[in-house]
C-alpha positions in Angstrom: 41.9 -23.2 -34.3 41.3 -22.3 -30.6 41.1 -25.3 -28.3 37.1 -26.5 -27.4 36.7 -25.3 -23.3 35.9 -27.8 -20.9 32.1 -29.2 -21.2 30.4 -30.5 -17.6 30.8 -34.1 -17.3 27.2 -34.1 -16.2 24.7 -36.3 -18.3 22.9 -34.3 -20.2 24.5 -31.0 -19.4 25.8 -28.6 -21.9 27.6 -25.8 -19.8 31.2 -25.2 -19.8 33.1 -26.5 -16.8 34.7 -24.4 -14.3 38.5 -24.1 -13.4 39.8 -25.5 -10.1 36.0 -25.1 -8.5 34.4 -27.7 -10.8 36.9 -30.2 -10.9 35.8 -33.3 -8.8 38.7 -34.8 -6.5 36.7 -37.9 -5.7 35.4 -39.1 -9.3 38.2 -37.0 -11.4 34.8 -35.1 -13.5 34.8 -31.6 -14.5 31.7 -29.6 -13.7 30.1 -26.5 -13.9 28.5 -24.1 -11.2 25.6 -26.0 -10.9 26.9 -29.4 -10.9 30.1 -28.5 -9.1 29.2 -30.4 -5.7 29.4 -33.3 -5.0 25.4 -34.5 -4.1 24.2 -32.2 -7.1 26.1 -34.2 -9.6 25.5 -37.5 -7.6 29.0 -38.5 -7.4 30.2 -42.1 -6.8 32.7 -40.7 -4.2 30.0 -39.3 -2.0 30.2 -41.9 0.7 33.9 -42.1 0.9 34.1 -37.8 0.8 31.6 -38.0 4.3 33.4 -40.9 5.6 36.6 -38.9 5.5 35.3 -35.5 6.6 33.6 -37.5 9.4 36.9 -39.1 10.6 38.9 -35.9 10.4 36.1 -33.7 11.9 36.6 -36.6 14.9 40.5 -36.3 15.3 39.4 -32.7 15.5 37.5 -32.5 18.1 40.0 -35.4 19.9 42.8 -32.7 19.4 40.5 -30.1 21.1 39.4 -31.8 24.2 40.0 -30.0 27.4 41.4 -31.9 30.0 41.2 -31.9 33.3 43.9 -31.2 36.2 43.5 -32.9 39.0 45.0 -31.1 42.4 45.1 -28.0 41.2 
């Protein structure tokens, strides 16, 4: 008997879940297309998930600032 595929973690949702794409880092659910991100399937690990793009997006833009020479 072949193995069941992957069903979306998603309440009420019947789909099958995607590889790789629908797997959810942040709440460790499996997902399909339609529930795959992370504010369509409302997941707990939102906040954190901004948080951290936030503070890399920051050290970013740190890493790019131009600086000024002085004398020149």
């Amino acid at each position: 008997m072949a193995p069941n595929k992957p069903r979306c973690t998603f309440k009420e949702c019947k789909s099958a879940a995607q590889r790789i794409v629908g797997d959810c880092g942040f709440c460790d659910g499996h997902f399909c297309a339609k529930h795959r991100l992370l504010e369509d399937h409302k997941c707990s690990g939102l906040e954190d998930c901004k948080k951290e793009s936030h503070e890399r997006n920051a050290a970013q833009l740190e890493a790019e600032r131009t600086q000024v020479i002085r004398g020149v």
